[in-house]
TIZATOR-959891 format. One line per 8 residues: number of its first residue (from 0); their letters; for each residue x, y, z of C-alpha. Coordinates in Angstrom, 1 decimal. Example, Ala and Ser with C-alpha at 12.3 -4.5 7.8 and 13.67 -1.06 7.14 Angstrom:
% residues 2
0) as) 12.3,-4.5,7.8; 13.7,-1.1,7.1
% end
This chain:
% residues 463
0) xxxxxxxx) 135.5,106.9,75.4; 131.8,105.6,75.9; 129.7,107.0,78.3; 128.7,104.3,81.1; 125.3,102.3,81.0; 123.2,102.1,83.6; 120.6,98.9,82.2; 117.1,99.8,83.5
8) xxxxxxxx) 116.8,95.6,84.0; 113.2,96.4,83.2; 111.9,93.6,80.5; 111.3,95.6,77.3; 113.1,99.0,77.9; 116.0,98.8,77.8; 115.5,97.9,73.9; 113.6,100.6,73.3
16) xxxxxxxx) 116.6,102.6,74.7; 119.1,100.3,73.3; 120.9,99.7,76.2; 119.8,101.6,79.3; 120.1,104.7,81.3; 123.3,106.6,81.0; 125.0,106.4,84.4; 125.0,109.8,86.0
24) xxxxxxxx) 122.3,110.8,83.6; 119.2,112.9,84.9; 116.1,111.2,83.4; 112.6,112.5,84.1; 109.8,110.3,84.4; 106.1,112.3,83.4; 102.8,111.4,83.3; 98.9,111.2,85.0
32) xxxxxxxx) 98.7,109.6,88.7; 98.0,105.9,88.7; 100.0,105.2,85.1; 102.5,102.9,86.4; 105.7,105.9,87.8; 106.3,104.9,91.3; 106.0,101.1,90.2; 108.5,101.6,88.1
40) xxxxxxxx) 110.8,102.9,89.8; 110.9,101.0,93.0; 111.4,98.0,90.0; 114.5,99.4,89.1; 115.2,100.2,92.4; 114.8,96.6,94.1; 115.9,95.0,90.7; 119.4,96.5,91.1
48) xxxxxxxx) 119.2,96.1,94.7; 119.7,92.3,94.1; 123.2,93.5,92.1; 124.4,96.3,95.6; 123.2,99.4,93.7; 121.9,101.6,97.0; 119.2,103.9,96.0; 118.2,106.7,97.4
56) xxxxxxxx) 114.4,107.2,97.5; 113.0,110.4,98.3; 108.9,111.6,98.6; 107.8,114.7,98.2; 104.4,113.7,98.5; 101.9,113.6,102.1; 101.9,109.7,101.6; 103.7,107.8,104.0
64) xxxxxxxx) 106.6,105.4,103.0; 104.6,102.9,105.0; 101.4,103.2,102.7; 103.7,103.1,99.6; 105.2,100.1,100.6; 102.0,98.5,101.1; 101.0,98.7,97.9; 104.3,97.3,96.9
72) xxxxxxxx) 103.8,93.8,99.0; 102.3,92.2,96.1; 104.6,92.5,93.1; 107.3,90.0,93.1; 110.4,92.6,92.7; 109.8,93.6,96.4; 112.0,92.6,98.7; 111.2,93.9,102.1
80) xxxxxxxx) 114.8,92.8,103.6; 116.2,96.0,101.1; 114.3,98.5,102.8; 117.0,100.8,104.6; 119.5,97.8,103.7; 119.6,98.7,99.8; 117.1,101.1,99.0; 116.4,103.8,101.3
88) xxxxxxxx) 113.2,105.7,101.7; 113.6,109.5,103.3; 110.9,112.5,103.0; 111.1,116.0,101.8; 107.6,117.0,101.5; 108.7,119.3,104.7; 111.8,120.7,103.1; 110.0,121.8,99.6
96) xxxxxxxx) 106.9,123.0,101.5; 108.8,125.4,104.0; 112.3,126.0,102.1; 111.3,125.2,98.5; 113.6,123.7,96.4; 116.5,125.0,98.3; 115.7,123.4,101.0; 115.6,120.0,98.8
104) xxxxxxxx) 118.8,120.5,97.7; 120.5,120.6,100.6; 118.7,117.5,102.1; 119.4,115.4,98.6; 123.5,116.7,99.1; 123.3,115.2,102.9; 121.0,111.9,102.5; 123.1,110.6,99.0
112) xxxxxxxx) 126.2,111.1,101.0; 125.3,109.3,104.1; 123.6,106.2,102.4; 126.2,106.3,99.3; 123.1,105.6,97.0; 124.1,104.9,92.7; 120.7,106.0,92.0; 118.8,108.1,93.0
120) xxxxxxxx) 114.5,108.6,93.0; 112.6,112.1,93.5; 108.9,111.1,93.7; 106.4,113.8,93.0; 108.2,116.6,92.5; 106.0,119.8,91.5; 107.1,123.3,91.1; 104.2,126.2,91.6
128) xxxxxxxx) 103.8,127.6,88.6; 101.8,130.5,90.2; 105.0,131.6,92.4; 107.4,134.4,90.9; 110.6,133.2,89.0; 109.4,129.4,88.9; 110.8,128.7,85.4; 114.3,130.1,86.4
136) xxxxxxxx) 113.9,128.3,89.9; 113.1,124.8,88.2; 116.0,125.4,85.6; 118.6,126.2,88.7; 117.1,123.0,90.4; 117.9,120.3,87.5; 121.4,122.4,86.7; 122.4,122.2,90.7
144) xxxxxxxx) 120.9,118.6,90.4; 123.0,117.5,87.6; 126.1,118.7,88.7; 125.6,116.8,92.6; 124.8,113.5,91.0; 127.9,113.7,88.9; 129.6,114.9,91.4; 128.2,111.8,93.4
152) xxxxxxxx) 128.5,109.1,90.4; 124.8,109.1,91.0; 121.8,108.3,88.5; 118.5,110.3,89.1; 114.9,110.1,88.3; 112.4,112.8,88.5; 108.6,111.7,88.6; 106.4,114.0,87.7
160) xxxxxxxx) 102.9,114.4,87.3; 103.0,116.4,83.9; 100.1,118.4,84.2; 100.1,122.1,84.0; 101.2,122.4,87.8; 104.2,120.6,86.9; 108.1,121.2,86.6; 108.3,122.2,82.9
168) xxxxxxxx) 110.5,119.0,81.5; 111.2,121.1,78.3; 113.1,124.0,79.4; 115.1,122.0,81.7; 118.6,120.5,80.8; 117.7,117.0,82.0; 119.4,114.1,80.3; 116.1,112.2,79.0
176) xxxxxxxx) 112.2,112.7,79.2; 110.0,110.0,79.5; 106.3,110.5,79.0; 103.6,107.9,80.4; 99.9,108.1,79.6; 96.7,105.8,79.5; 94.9,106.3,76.1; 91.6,105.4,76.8
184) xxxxxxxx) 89.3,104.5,73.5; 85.9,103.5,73.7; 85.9,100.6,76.8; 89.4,100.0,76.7; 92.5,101.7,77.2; 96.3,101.3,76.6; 99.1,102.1,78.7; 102.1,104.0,76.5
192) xxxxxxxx) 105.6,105.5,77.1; 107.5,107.9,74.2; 110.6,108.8,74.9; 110.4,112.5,73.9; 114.0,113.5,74.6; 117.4,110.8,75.4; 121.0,112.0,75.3; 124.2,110.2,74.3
200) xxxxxxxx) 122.2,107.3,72.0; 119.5,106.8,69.4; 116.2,105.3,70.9; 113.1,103.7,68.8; 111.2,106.4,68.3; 107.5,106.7,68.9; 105.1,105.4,71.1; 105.4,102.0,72.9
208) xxxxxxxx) 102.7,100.1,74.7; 103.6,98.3,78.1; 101.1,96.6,80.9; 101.7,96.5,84.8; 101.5,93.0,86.4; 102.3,91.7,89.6; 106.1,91.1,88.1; 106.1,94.7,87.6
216) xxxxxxxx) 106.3,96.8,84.2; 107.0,95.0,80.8; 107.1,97.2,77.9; 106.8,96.0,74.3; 108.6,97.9,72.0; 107.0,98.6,68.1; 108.0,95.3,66.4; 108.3,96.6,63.2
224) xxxxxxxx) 110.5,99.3,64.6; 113.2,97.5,66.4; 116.5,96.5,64.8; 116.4,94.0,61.9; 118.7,90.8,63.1; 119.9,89.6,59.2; 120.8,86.4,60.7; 118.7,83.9,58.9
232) xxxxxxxx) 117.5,80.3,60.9; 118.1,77.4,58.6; 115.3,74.9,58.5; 116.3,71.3,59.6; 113.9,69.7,56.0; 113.5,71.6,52.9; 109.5,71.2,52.7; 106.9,70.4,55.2
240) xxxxxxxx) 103.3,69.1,54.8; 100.6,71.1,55.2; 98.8,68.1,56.8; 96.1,67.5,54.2; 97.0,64.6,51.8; 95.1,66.4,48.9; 96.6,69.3,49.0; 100.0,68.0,49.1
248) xxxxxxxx) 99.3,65.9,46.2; 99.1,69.0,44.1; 101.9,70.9,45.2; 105.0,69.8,43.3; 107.6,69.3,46.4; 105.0,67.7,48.3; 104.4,70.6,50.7; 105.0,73.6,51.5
256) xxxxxxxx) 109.1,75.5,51.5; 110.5,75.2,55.1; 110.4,78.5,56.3; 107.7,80.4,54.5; 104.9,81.6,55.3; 101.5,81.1,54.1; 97.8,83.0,54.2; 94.4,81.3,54.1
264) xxxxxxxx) 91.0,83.3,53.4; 87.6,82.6,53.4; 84.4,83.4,55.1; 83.1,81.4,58.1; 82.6,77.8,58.1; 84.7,77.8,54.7; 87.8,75.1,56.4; 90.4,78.3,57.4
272) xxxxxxxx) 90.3,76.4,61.0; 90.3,72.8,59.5; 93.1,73.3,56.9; 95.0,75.3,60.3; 94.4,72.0,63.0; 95.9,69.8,60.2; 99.4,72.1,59.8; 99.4,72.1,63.6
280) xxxxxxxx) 98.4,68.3,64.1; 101.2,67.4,61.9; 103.8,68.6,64.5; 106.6,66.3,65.8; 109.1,66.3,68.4; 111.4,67.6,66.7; 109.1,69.9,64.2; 107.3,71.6,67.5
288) xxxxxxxx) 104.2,73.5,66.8; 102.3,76.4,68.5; 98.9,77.4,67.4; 97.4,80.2,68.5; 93.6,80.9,68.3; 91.8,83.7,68.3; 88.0,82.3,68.1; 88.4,79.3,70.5
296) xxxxxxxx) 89.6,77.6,73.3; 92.5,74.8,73.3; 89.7,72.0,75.2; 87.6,73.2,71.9; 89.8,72.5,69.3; 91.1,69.4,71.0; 87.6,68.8,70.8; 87.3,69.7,66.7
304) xxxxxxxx) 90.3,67.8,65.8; 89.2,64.7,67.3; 86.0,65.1,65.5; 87.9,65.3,61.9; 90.5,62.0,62.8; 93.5,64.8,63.8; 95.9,63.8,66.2; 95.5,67.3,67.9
312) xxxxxxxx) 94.9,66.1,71.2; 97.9,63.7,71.0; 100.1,66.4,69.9; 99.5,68.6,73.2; 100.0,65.8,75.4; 103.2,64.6,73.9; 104.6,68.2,74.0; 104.8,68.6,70.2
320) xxxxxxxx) 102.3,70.9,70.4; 101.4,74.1,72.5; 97.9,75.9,71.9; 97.6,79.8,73.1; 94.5,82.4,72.9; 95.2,85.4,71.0; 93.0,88.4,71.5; 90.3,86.9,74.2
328) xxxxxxxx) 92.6,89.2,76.7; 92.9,93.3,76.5; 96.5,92.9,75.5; 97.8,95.6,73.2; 98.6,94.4,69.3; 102.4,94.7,70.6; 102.7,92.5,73.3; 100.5,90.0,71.4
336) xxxxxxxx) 103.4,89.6,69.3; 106.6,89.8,71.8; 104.3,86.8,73.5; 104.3,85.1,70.0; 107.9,85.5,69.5; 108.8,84.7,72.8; 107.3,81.0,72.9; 109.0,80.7,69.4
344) xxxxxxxx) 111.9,81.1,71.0; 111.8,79.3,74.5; 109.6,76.4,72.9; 112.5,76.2,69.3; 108.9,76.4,67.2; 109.4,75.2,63.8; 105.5,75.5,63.3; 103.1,78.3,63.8
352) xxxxxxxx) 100.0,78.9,63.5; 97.4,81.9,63.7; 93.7,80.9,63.2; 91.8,84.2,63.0; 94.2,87.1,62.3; 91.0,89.4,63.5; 92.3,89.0,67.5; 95.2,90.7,66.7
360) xxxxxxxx) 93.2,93.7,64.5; 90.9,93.6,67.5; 93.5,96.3,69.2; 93.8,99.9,68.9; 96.8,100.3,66.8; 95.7,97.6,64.1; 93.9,100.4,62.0; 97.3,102.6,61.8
368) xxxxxxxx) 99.8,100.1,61.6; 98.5,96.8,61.9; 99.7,95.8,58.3; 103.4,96.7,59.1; 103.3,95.0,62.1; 101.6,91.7,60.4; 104.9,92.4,57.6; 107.4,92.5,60.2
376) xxxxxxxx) 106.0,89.5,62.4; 105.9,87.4,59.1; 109.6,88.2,58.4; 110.6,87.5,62.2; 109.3,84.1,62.0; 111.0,83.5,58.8; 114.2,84.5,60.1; 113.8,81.8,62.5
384) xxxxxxxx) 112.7,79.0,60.2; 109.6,78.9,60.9; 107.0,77.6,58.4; 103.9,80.0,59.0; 100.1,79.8,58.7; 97.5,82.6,59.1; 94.2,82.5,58.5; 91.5,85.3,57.7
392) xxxxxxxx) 88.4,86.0,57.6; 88.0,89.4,56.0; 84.2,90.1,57.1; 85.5,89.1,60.6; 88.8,91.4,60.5; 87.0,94.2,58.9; 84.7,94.1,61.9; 87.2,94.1,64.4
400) xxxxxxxx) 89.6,96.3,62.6; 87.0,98.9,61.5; 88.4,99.1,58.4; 88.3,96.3,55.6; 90.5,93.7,54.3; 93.7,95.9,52.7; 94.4,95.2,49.1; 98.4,93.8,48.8
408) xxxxxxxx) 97.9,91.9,52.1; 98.8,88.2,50.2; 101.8,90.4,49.3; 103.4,89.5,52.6; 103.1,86.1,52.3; 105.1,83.7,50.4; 101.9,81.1,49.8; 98.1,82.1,49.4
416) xxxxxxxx) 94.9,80.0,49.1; 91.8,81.0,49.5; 88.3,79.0,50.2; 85.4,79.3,48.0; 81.5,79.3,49.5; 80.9,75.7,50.5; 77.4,74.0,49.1; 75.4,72.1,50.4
424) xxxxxxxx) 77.2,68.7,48.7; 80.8,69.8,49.7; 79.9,70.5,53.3; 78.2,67.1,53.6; 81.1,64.9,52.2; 83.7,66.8,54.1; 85.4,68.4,50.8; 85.9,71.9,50.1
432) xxxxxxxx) 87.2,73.9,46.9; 90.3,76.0,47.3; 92.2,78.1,44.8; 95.9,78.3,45.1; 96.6,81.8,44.4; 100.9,81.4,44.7; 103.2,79.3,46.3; 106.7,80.1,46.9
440) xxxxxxxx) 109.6,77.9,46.0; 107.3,75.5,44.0; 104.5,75.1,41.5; 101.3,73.8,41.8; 99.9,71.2,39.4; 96.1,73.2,39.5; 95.3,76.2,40.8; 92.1,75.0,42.5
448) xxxxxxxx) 91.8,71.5,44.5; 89.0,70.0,45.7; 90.1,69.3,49.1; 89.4,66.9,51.1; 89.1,68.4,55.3; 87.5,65.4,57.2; 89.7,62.2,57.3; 88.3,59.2,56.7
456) xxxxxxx) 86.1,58.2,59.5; 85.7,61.2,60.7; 82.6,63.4,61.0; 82.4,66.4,58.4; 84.3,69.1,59.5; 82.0,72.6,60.5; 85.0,74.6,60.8
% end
């Protein structure tokens, strides 16, 4: 028989622990002030409110509930109508400062039984380490602990600090350990969570970034970590246009194989971002398309397209198209890419583009993993039918990255073409040279085409 979930109904975690809490579990919750803790769990707290789970909050900090509950006015989980109704709020900074964590015992034993709380919160607890037998008194607490919130059918979450004046999670016989941290780098800084220790299931393994907004905590599990899906999306036509009559007319099927995915290189002002607005421009109602920059604006490349005769602007307001900004945010290189996968899925994208993969390598993971990541994002929107395009400027990545272009990148892609240095002729008639380096599920007629990026009328293209 399986042991009882308890879902954390938190966005994000309850992936990375493939399911949720386990109900009657003791789960401890470690890391600096100020990392996200008590936001967390009052989100779990008022989250399950809304389903009648009563929780049982206990302080053992000076803070009043009132001044905690001020700071909780703004995110949208709150819901003051709970307080004392659904989740109830009762201090024991008294009891652990004159009885110790006897005297806690007793008033956790008395409080769970008169609100009949599923879950319950300790906030702040800190065990002396200074005082004599404080190992042996923290290992009695969490045994004692265990066996009232079984006893109770009850769920319980420790937060700690985890510094050195701390209860010491490892010698304990608690059910999970979560630990939080900020890793600062330079000028920015990333919020993570590893879950260090979870009985009763696997978990994904390893660090996982999350943010705090006013919706509360979203966590973004590692996307090349979670569980493959094998199911495959079938693509509604069997090749797709890359939007650039001259380059179709050397690729054999007319286009490009619905459902692959493509890489385009060159330096700047080569055509990466012309050859990109075309794919996108050539979206439909039924083909929709999301492009997603990482140099510009959507009002600028509006702007670009209408310059080079593309029916960008036309595309957004009819809804076939939807234009994001990658990387002009501190967003971590994870929740970048749930964001991407996520409009994919509410929007039914058939058409994706990323112009300027450096706003992704522009994060602090990139150098470490960014190229597994970039593998396992490819392969997600493959799975879904979606026809990809990425562009890359390898001076620009190797900037932002701090490392340079990796050798076997094109590897990952089904279709590669690269840009050649512009002169002064090409750039003023609007025509570029590009080799075609491979092309899945087709042949090319040449391996290089003079392409031409402005349409006619239009003003030579700069991008």
């Amino acid at each position: 028989m399986s042991l009882k979930r308890l879902p954390t109904l938190v966005r994000g975690l309850d992936d990375i622990l493939q399911g949720g809490l386990f109900a009657g579990g003791v789960y401890i919750l470690e890391g600096p002030p100020g990392v996200g803790k008590t936001t967390l769990a009052n989100q779990i707290a008022y989250t399950h409110g809304h389903q009648d789970v009563r929780t049982l909050y206990v302080t053992m900090l000076a803070e009043s509930h009132a001044r905690m509950l001020q700071h909780m006015e703004h995110q949208t989980f709150f819901d003051r109508r709970q307080v004392n109704a659904k989740v109830f709020y009762v201090s024991g900074y008294r009891e652990l400062e004159q009885e110790g964590l006897k005297g806690v015992k007793g008033l956790l034993r008395a409080e769970l039984a008169r609100h009949k709380a599923s879950l319950l919160i300790i906030d702040g607890l800190v065990v002396h380490r200074g005082e004599p037998s404080a190992d042996e008194s923290a290992r009695q607490f969490v045994h004692e602990l265990q066996s009232l919130v079984s006893a109770m059918s009850c769920t319980c979450l420790v937060l700690t600090s985890g510094n050195s004046n701390a209860m010491s999670a490892e010698q304990t016989m608690v059910d999970g350990i979560f630990a939080f941290e900020d890793h600062g780098f330079h000028w920015r800084a990333e919020r993570r969570m590893q879950v260090r220790k979870f009985r009763g299931s696997q978990v994904i393994r390893g660090s996982h970034t999350f943010c705090i907004t006013d919706e509360g905590l979203q966590f973004f599990p590692r996307l090349e970590s979670l569980p493959l899906d094998k199911r495959q999306g079938q693509p509604a036509i069997a090749h797709v246009s890359t939007g650039l009559p001259s380059l179709d007319a050397v690729l054999r099927e007319g286009g490009l194989l619905a459902g692959s995915s493509s890489v385009v290189a060159g330096g700047s002002g080569a055509g990466k971002t012309t050859l990109a607005l075309a794919f996108a421009s050539s979206a439909t109602a039924k083909e929709v398309g999301l492009l997603m920059s990482g140099t510009e604006i959507a009002e600028e490349l509006q702007r670009v397209g209408a310059n080079l005769g593309l029916a960008i602007g036309e595309a957004v307001d009819s809804g076939a198209l939807l234009i994001e900004s990658v990387g002009l945010e501190d967003e971590s290189m994870d929740e970048i890419g749930h964001r991407i996968l996520r409009l994919v899925d509410e929007h039914q994208v058939r058409r994706f583009v990323l112009d300027g993969l450096a706003g992704i390598a522009d994060t602090l993971a990139f150098p470490d993993r960014g190229y597994r990541f970039l593998g396992r994002l490819v392969a997600e929107l493959r799975r879904r039918g979606v026809t990809s395009l990425f562009t890359i400027d390898p001076a620009a990545l190797s900037v932002a990255a701090g490392t340079p272009l990796a050798d076997g990148v094109v590897g990952l892609f089904d279709n590669a073409f690269t840009f050649g240095v512009p002169s002064v002729d090409s750039a003023s008639n609007g025509r570029r040279m590009l080799d075609i380096t491979k092309v899945r599920g087709s042949q090319a007629s040449q391996s290089t085409v003079n392409v031409q990026l402005a349409l006619s009328g239009s003003r030579p293209p700069g991008a």
